[in-house]
C-alpha positions in Angstrom: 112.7 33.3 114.1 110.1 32.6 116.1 110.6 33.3 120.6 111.5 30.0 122.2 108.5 30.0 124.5 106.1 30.1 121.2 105.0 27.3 120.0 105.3 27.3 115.6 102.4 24.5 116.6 100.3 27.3 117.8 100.5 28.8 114.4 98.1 26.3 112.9 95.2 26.5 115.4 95.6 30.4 115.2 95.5 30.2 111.4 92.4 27.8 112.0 90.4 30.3 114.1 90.9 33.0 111.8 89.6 30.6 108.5 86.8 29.7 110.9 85.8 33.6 112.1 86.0 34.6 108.5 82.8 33.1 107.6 81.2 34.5 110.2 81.0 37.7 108.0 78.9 38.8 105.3 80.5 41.6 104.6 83.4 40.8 101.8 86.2 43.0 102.8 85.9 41.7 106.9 86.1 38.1 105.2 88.6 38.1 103.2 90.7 40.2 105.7 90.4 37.2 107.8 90.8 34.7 105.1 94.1 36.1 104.4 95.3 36.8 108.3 94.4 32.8 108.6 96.2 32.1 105.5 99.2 34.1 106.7 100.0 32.2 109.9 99.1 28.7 108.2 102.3 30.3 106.2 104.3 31.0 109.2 103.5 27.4 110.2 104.5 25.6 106.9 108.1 27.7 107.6 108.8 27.5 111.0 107.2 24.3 112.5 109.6 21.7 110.1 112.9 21.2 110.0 112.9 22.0 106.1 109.7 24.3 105.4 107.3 22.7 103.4 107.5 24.7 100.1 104.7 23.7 98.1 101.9 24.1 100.6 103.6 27.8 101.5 103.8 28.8 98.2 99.9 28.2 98.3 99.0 30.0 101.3 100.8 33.0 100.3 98.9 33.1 96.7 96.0 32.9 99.0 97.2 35.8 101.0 98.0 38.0 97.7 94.9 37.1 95.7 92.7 38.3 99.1 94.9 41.4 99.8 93.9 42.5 95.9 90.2 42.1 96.3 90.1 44.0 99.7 91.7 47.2 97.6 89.4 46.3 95.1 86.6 46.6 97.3 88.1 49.4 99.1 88.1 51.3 95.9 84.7 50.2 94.9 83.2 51.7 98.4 84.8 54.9 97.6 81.6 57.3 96.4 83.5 60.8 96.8 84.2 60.9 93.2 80.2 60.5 92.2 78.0 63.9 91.5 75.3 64.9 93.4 73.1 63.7 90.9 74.4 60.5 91.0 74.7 60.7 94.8 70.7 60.8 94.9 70.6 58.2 92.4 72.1 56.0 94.5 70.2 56.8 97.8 67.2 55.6 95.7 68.5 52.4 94.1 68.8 51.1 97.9 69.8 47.1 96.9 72.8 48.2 95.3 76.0 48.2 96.7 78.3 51.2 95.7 81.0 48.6 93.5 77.2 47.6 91.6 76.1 51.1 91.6 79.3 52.2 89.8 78.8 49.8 87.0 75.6 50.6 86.3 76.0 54.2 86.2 78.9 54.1 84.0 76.1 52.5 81.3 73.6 55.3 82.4 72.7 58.5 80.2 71.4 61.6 81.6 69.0 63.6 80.3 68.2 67.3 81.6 64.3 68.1 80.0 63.2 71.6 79.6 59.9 70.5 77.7 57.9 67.7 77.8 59.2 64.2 76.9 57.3 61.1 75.8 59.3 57.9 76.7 57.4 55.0 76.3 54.3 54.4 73.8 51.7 52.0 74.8 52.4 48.6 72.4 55.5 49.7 71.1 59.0 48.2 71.5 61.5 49.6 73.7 65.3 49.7 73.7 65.9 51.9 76.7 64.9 51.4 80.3 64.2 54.9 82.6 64.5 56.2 86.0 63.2 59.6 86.6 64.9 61.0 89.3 63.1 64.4 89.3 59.4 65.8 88.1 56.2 63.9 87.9 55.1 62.0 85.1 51.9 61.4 83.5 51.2 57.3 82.4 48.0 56.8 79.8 47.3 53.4 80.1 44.3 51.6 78.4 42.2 55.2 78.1 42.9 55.8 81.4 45.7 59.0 82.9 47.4 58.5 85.7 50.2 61.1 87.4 53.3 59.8 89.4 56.0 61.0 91.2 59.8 61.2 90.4 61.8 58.8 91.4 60.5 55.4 89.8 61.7 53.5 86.8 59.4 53.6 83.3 59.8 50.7 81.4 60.2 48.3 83.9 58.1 45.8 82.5 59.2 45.5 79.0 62.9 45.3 80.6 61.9 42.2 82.6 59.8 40.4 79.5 61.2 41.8 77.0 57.9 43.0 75.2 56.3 45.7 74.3 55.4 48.7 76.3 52.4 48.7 78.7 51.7 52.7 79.2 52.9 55.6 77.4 54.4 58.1 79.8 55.6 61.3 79.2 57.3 63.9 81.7 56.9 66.8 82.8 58.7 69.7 82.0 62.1 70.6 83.8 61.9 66.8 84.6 65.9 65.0 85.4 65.6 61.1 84.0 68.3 58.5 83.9 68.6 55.9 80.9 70.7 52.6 80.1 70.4 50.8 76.8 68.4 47.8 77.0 71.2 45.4 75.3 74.1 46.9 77.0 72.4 46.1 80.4 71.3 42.9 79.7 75.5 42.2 78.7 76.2 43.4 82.0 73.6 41.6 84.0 74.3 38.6 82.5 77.6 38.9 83.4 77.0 40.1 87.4 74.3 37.4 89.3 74.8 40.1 92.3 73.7 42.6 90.2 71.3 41.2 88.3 69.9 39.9 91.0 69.6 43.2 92.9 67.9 45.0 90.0 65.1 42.7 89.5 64.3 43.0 93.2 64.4 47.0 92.3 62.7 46.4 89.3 60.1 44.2 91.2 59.9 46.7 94.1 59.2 49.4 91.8 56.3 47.3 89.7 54.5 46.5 93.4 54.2 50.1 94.6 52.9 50.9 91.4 49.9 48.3 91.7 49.7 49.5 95.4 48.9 53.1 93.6 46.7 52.2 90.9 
């Protein structure tokens, strides 16, 4: 029961403010904790404001409540990064447009590879089915005749990914060189099925492309 001063009236425009602050964020986890706090009292109002309460409409709001409670721990969990390595910790850091629930869906896809010698891993013209980050130790690109050396911590392949052609360099790393690498198909599946993501890794993917330009 509600106090006898208190208005079940006042539930409504309280529920209202709460709807309306809600979009005021962009973060997902502040919204929907407000969507639901706004759906919450609109359900305090359908009870206590009538005579009978108005079941159907309740019944609504509450779903509304339940469904946005489960994607806040859903997001909750997805924020939590304590359980990644230090490798993939750095990862991370340098894919800066993800957000950690993107991050962790990419990186379940990802292969590691720890190289002791050399390793080519793209050849100029020639079809690829893998797209790399290096994370660590410099790599050499031939392009056209000409050799150029890079720094870690750039993807190779890049271009192929995006236009799904052939390979424009052949680049090979250096020894004791740490490189990350997803399946072409399998990340196209889960791009297709993520617009966030998907979106996110082309403007990676396109960030990546203009610094090299910048460098050549």
């Amino acid at each position: 029961m509600l106090p006898a001063s208190f208005s079940a009236d006042y539930l409504v425009h309280l529920a209202a403010i709460f709807t309306l602050v809600c979009y005021l964020f962009r973060d997902q986890i502040k919204l929907r904790s407000f969507a639901a706090l706004g759906d919450l009292l609109l359900s305090g109002y359908y009870y206590f404001a009538f005579a009978e309460p108005l079941w159907n409409p309740l019944v609504w709001s509450l779903a509304n409540v339940v469904i946005n409670t489960t994607m806040i721990a859903v997001l909750l969990r997805e924020h939590r990064m304590s359980l990644l390595t230090d490798n993939e910790m750095t990862l991370f850091r340098c894919l800066e447009t993800l957000t950690p629930g993107q991050f962790r869906k990419l990186i379940k896809l990802a292969t590691w590879h720890d190289a002791d010698e050399p390793t080519r891993l793209t050849e100029e013209g020639t079809m690829l089915d893998k797209l790399f980050y290096v994370l660590d130790g410099k790599v050499m690109i031939g392009k056209q005749g000409r050799l150029m050396e890079r720094e870690p911590k750039l993807f190779i392949g890049e271009i192929a990914f995006l236009r799904d052609k052939a390979a424009t360099a052949t680049v090979m790393t250096a020894p004791k060189s740490l490189y990350v690498s997803w399946e072409q198909a399998e990340l196209r599946a889960l791009l297709k099925k993520n617009d966030d993501l998907r979106n996110a890794m082309q403007a990676l993917l396109s960030a990546d492309m203009a610094d090299k330009v910048a460098q050549a």
